[in-house]
C-alpha positions in Angstrom: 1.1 8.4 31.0 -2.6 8.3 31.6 -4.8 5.2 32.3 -8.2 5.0 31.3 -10.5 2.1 32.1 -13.8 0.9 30.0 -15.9 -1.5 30.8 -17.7 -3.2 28.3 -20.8 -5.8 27.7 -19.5 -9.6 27.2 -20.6 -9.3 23.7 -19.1 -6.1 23.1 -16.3 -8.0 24.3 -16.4 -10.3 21.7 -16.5 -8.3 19.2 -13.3 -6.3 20.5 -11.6 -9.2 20.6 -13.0 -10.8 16.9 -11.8 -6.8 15.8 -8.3 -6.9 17.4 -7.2 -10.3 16.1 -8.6 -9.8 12.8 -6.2 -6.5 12.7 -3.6 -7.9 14.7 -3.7 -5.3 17.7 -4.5 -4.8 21.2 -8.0 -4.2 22.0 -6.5 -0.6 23.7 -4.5 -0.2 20.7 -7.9 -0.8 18.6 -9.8 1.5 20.6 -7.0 4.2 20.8 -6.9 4.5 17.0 -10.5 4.5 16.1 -11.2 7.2 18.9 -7.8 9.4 17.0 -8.5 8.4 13.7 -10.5 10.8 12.2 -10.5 9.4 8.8 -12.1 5.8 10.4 -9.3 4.0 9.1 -8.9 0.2 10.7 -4.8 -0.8 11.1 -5.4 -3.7 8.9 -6.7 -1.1 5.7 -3.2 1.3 6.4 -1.5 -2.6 6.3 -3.2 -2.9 3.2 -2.4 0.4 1.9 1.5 0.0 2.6 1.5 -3.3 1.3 -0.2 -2.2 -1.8 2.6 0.5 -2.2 5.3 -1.4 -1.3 4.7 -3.6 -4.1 4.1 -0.5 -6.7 7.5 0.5 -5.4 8.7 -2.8 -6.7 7.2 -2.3 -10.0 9.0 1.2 -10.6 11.7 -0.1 -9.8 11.6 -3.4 -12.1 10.4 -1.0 -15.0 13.2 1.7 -14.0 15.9 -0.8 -14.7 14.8 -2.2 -18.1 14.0 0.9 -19.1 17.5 2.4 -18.1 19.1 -1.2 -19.7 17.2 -0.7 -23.0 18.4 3.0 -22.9 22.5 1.9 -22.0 22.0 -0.8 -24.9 20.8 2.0 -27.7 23.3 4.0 -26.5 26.4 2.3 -26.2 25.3 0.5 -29.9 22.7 3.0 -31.5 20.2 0.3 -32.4 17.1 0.3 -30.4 16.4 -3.3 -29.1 13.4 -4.8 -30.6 11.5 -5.5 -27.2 12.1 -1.8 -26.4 8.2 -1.1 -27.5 6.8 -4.0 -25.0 8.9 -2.6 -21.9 7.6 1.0 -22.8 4.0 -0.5 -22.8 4.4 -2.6 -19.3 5.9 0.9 -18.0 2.8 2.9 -18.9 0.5 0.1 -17.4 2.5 0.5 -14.8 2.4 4.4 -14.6 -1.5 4.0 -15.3 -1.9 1.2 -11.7 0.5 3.7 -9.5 -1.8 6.8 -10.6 -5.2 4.8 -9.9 -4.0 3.3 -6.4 -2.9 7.1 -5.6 -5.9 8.4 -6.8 -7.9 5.8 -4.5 -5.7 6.6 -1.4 -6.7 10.2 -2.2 -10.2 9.9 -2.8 -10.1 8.3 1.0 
């Protein structure tokens, strides 16, 4: 382990500490990543990332399962239910959001 000391102005103080709370880190912890981070990325925008993932996951999931009960459902009786056309809709939105978020993250 290595120890490195910096001193700083009181306003550049300030601002570390207004920059640390906002992402909810240590001021070393804010200064380690932004000196590593070669893509300039604050904690709180990867925060926001996952969290805009996380809920995408949620959508696949939700539109994986009525998809797979309207499947079961035309299987098991051979007529396809009659709000099989809107959950095929919501899952191409769906597909449509995942591949523009992804297409964002990329484009970082």
């Amino acid at each position: 382990m290595h120890r490195h000391e910096v001193k700083v102005s009181p306003e550049e103080e300030a601002q570390l500490l207004a920059l640390a709370e906002k992402h909810r880190v240590t001021i070393p912890r804010l200064l380690i990543e932004a000196a590593l981070n070669e893509d300039s990325e604050s904690p709180s925008e990867r925060r926001d990332q996952f969290m805009q993932l996380s809920q995408l996951q949620r959508l696949i999931g939700t539109v994986a399962n009525n998809i797979n009960q309207i499947a079961r459902h035309a299987n098991s009786t051979g007529v396809i239910p009659a709000e099989a056309a809107a959950s095929i809709a919501h899952a191409r939105r769906v597909i449509i959001r995942i591949d523009r978020q992804l297409a964002e993250l990329a484009g970082r």
